[in-house]
Chimera marker file (.cmm) of the C-alpha trace (Angstrom):
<marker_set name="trace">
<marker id="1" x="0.000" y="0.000" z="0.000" r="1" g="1" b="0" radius="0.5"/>
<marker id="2" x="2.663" y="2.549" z="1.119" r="1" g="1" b="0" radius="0.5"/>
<marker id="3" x="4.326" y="1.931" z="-2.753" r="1" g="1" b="0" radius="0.5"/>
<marker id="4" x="0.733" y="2.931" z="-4.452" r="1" g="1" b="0" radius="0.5"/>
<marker id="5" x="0.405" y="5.717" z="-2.355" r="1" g="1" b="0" radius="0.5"/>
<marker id="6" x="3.680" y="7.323" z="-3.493" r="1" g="1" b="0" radius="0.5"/>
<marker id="7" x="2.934" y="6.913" z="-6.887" r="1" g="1" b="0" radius="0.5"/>
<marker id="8" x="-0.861" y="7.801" z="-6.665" r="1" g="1" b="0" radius="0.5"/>
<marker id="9" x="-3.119" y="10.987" z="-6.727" r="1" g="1" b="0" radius="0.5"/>
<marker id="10" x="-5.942" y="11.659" z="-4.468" r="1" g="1" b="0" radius="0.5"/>
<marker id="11" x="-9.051" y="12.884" z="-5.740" r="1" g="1" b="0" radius="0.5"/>
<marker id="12" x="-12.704" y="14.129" z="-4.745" r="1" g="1" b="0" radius="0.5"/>
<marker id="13" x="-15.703" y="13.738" z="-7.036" r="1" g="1" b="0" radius="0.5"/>
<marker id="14" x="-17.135" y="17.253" z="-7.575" r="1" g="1" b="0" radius="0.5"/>
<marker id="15" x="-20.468" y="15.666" z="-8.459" r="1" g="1" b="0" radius="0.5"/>
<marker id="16" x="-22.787" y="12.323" z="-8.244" r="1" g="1" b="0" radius="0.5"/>
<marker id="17" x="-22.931" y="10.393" z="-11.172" r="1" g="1" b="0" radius="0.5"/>
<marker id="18" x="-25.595" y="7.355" z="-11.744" r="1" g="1" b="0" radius="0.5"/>
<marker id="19" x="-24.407" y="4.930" z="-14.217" r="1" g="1" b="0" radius="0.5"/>
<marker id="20" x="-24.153" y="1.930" z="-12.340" r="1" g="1" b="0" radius="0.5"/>
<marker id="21" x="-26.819" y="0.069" z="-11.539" r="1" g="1" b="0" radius="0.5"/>
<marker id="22" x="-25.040" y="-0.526" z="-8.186" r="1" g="1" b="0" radius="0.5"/>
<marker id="23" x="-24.886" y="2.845" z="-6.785" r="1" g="1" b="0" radius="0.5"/>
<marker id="24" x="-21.881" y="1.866" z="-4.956" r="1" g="1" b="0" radius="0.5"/>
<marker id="25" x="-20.253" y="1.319" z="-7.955" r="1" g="1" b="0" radius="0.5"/>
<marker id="26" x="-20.659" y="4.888" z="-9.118" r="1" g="1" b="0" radius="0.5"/>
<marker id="27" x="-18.313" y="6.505" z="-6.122" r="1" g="1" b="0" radius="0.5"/>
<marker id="28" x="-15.673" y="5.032" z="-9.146" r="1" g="1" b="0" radius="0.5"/>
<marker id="29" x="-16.957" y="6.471" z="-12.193" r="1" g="1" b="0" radius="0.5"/>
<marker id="30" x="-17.277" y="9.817" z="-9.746" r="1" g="1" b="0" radius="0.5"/>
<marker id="31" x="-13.308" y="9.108" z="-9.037" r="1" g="1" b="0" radius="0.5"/>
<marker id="32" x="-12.503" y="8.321" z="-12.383" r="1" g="1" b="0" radius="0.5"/>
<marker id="33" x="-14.093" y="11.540" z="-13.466" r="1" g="1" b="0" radius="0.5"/>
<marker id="34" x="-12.514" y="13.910" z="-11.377" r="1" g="1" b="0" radius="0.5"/>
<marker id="35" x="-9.324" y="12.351" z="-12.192" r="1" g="1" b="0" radius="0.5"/>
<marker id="36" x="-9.834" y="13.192" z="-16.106" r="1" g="1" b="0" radius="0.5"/>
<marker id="37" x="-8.881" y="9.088" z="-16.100" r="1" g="1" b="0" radius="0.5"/>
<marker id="38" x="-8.327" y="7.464" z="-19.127" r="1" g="1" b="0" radius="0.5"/>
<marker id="39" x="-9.361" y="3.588" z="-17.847" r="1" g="1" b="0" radius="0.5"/>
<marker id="40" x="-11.121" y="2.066" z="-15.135" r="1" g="1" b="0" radius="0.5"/>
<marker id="41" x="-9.837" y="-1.071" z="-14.504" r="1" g="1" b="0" radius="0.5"/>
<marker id="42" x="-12.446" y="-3.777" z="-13.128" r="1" g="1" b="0" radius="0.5"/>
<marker id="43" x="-12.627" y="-7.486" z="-13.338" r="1" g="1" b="0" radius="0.5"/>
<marker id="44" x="-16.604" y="-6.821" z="-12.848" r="1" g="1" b="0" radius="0.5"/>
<marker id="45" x="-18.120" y="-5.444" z="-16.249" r="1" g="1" b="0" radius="0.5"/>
<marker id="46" x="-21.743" y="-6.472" z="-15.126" r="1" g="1" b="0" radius="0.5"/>
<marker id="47" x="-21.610" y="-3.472" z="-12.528" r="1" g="1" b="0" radius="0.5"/>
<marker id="48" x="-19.231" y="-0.875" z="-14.785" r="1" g="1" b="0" radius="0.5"/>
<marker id="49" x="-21.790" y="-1.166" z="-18.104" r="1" g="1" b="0" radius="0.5"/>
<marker id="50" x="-20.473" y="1.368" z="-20.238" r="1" g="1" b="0" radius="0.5"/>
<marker id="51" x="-17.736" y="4.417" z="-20.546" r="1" g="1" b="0" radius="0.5"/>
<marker id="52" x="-18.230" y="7.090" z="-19.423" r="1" g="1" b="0" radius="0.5"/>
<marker id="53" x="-16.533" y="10.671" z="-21.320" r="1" g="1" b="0" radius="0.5"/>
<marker id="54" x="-12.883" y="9.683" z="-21.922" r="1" g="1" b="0" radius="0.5"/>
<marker id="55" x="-12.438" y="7.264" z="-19.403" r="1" g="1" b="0" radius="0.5"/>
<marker id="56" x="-12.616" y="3.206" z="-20.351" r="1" g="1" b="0" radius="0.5"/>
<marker id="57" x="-13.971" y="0.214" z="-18.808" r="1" g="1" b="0" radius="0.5"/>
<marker id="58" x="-11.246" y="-2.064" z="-19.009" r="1" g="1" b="0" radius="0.5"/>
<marker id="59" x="-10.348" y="-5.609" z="-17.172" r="1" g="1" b="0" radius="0.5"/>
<marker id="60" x="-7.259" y="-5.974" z="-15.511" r="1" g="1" b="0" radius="0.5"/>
<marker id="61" x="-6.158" y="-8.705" z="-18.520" r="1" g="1" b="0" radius="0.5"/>
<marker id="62" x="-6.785" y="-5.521" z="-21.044" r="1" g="1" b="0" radius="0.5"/>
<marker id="63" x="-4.354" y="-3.361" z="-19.079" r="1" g="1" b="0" radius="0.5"/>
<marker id="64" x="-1.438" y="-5.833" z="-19.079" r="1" g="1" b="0" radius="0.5"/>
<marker id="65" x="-2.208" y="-5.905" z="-22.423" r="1" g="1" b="0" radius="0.5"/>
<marker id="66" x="-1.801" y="-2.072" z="-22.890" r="1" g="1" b="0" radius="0.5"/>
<marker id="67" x="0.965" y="-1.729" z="-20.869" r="1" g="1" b="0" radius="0.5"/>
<marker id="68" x="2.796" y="-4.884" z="-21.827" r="1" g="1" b="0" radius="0.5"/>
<marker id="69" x="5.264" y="-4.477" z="-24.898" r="1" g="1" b="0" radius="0.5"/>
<marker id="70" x="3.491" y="-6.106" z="-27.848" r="1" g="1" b="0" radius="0.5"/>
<marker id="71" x="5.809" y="-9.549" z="-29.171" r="1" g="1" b="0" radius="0.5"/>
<marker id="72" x="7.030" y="-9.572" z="-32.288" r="1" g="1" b="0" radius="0.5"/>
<marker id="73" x="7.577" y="-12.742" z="-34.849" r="1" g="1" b="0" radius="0.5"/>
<marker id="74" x="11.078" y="-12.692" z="-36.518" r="1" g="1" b="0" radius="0.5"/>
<link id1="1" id2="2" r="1" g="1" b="0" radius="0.2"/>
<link id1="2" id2="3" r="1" g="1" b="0" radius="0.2"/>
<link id1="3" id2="4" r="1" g="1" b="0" radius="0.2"/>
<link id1="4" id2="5" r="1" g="1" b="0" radius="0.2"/>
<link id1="5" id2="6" r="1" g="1" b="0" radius="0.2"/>
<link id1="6" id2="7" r="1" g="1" b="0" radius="0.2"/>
<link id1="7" id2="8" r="1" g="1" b="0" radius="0.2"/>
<link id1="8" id2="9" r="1" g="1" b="0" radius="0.2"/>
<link id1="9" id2="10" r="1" g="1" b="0" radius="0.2"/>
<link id1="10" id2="11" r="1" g="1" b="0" radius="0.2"/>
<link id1="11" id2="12" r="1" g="1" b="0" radius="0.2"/>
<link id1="12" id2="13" r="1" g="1" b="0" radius="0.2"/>
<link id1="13" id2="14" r="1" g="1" b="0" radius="0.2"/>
<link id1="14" id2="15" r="1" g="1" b="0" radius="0.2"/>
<link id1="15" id2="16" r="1" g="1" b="0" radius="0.2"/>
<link id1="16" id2="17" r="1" g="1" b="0" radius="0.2"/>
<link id1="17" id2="18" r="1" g="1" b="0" radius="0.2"/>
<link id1="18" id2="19" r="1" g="1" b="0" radius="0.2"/>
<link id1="19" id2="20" r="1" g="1" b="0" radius="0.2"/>
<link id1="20" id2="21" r="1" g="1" b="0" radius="0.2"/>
<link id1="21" id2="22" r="1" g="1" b="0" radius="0.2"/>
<link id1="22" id2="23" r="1" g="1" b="0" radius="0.2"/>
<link id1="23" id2="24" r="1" g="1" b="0" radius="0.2"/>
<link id1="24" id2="25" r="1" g="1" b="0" radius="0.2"/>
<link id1="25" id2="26" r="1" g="1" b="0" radius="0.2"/>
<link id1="26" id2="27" r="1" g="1" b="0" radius="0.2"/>
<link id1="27" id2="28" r="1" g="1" b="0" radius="0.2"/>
<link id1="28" id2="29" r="1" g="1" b="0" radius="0.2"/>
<link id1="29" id2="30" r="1" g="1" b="0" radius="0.2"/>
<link id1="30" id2="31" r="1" g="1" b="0" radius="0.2"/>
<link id1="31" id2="32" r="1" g="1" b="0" radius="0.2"/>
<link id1="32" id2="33" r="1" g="1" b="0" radius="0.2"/>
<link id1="33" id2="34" r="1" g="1" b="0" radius="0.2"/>
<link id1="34" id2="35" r="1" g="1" b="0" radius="0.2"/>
<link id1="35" id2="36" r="1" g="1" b="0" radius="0.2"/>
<link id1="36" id2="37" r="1" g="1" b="0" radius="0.2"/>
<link id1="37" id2="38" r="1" g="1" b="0" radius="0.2"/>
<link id1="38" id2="39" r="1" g="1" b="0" radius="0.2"/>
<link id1="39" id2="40" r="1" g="1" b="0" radius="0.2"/>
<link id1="40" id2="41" r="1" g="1" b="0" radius="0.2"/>
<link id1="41" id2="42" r="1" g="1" b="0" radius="0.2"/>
<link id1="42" id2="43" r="1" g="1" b="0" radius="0.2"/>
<link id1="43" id2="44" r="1" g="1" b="0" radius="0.2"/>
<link id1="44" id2="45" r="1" g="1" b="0" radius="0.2"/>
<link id1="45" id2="46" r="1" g="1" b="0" radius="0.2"/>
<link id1="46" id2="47" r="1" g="1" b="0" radius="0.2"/>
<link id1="47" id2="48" r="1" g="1" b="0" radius="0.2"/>
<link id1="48" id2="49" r="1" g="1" b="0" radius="0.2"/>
<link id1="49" id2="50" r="1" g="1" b="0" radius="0.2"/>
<link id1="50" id2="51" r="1" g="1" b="0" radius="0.2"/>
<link id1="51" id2="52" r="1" g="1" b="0" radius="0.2"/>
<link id1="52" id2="53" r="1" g="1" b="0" radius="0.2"/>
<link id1="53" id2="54" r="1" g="1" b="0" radius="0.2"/>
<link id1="54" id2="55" r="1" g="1" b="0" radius="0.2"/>
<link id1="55" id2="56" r="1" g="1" b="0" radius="0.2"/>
<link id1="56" id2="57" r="1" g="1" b="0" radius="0.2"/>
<link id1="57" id2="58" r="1" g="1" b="0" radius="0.2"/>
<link id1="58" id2="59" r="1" g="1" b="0" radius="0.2"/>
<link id1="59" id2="60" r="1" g="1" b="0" radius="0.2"/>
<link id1="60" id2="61" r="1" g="1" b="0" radius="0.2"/>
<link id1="61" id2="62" r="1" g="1" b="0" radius="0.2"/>
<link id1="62" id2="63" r="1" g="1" b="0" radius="0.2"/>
<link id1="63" id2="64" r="1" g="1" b="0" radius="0.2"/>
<link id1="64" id2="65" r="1" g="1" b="0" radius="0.2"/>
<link id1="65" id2="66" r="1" g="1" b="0" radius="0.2"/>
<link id1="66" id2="67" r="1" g="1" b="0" radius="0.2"/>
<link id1="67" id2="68" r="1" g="1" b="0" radius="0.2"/>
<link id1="68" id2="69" r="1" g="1" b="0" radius="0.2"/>
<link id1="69" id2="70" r="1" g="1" b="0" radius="0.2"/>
<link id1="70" id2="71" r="1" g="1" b="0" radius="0.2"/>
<link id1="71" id2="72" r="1" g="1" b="0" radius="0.2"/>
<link id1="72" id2="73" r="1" g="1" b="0" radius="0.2"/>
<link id1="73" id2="74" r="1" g="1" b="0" radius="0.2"/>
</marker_set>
């Protein structure tokens, strides 16, 4: 925890969003927001059903995918 804390920004929402059908759920899409955030990263896409302005619904399997270096056949 202590390393993701360096690294990491805190934000507040500014406003309540209802996208979710959880409205738990939303307090992320509210974070994501106010962090201009270009992914969400869930391994739950039943409670995250869409995008939302720039930011992405992605799994966690997506963003190793983004962020790992694509292979190459020689």
């Amino acid at each position: 925890m202590a390393a993701l804390r360096r690294i990491s920004i805190s934000v507040q929402p500014t406003r309540s969003l209802a996208i979710s059908p959880h409205a738990a759920d939303n307090r992320f899409y509210e974070c994501a927001e106010s962090a201009s955030a270009h992914y969400l990263v869930t391994g739950n896409l039943k409670h995250f059903p869409k995008d939302h302005k720039n930011t992405k619904i992605i799994t966690s399997r997506e963003l190793l995918q983004l962020l790992a270096p694509k292979s190459q056949t020689r």
